[in-house]
GUTORMI-69912 format. One record per residue (C-alpha): residue number from 0; y, z, x. Coordinates in pm, whole numbers. Example, Ala and Ser with C-alpha at 12.3 -4.5 7.8 and 13.67 -1.06 7.14 Angstrom:
// residues 2
PT num     yy     zz     xx
PT   0   -450    780   1230
PT   1   -106    714   1367
This chain:
// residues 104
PT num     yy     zz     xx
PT   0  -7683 -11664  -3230
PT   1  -7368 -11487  -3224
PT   2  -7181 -11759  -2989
PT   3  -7299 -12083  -3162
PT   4  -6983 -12334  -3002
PT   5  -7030 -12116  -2713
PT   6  -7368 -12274  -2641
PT   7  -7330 -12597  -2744
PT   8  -7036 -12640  -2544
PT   9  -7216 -12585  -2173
PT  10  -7517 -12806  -2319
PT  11  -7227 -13074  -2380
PT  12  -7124 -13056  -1958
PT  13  -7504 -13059  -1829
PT  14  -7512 -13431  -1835
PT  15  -7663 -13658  -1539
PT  16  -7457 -13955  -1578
PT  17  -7229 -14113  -1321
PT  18  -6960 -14208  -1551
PT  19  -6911 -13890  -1706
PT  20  -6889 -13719  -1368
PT  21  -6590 -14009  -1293
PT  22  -6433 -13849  -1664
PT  23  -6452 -13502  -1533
PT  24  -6306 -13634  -1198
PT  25  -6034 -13783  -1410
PT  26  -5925 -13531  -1653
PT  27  -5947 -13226  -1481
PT  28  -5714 -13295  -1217
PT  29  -5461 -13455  -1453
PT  30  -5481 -13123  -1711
PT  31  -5427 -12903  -1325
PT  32  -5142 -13159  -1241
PT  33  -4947 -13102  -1622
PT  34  -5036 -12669  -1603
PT  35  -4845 -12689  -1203
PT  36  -4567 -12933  -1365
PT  37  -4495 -12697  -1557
PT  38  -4553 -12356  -1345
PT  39  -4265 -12545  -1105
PT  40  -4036 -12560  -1402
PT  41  -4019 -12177  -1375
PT  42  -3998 -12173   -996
PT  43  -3756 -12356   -848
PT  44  -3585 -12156   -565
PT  45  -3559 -12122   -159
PT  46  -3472 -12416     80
PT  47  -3568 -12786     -2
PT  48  -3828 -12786    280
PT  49  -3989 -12457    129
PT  50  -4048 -12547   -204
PT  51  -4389 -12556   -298
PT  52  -4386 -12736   -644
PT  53  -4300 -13089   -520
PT  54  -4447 -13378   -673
PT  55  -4665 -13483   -375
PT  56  -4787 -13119   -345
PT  57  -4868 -13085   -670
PT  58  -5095 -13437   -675
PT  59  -5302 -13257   -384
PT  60  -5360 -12921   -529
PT  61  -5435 -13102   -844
PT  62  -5699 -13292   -699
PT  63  -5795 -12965   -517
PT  64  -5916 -12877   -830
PT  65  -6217 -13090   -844
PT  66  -6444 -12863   -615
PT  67  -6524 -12658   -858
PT  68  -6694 -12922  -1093
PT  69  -6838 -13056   -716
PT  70  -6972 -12740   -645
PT  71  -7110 -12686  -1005
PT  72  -7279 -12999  -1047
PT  73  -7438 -13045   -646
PT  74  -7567 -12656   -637
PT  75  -7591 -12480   -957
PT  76  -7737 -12807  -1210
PT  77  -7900 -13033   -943
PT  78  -7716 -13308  -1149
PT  79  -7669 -13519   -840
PT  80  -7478 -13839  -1048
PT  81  -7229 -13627  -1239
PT  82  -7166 -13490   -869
PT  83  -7130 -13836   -729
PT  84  -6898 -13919  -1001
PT  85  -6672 -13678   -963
PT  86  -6661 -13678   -608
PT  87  -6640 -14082   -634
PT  88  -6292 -14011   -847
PT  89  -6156 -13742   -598
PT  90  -6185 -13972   -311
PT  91  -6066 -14265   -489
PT  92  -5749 -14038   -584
PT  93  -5703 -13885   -241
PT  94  -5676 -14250    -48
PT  95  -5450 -14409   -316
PT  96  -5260 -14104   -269
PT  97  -5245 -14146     87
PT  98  -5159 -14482     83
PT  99  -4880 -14477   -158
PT 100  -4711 -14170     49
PT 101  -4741 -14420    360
PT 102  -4638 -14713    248
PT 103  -4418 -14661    -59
């Protein structure tokens, strides 16, 4: 038992629940979203129309993010209502976002 808070923290994400697949959904992209924020601090050169840290870039590859925990919880766990959850959230995310870049 050399990696006690190893262990217990994986036991703590294999969880079948709906809503905590919708917190994963949630927090992971908007932890992504803060690291690129500030990666585009730090890179800010070429032409306007070639920069690739702008903010409605950044909202997609943030929400990009959330195959991983998709992936995770459909294949490897089986945990089909933590998968719903988060893929619930990502959707949710991706057609606000598309309708505030159309109509706003």
């Amino acid at each position: 038992m050399p990696w006690p808070l190893y262990n217990n923290g994986i036991s703590m994400l294999k969880k079948d629940n709906l809503a905590f697949g919708a917190m994963i959904g949630l927090v992971l992209p908007g932890i992504f979203y803060g690291v690129l924020s500030l990666a585009a601090l730090f890179v800010e050169t070429g032409p306007a129309w070639a920069r690739p840290f702008e903010t409605d870039r950044l909202v997609l590859l943030a929400l990009i993010i959330n195959v991983i925990p998709i992936r995770l919880y459909f294949v490897t766990y089986k945990y089909d209502k933590t998968g719903r959850g988060v893929l619930l959230v990502t959707f949710l995310l991706m057609v606000i976002y598309f309708l505030v870049i159309r109509y706003f």
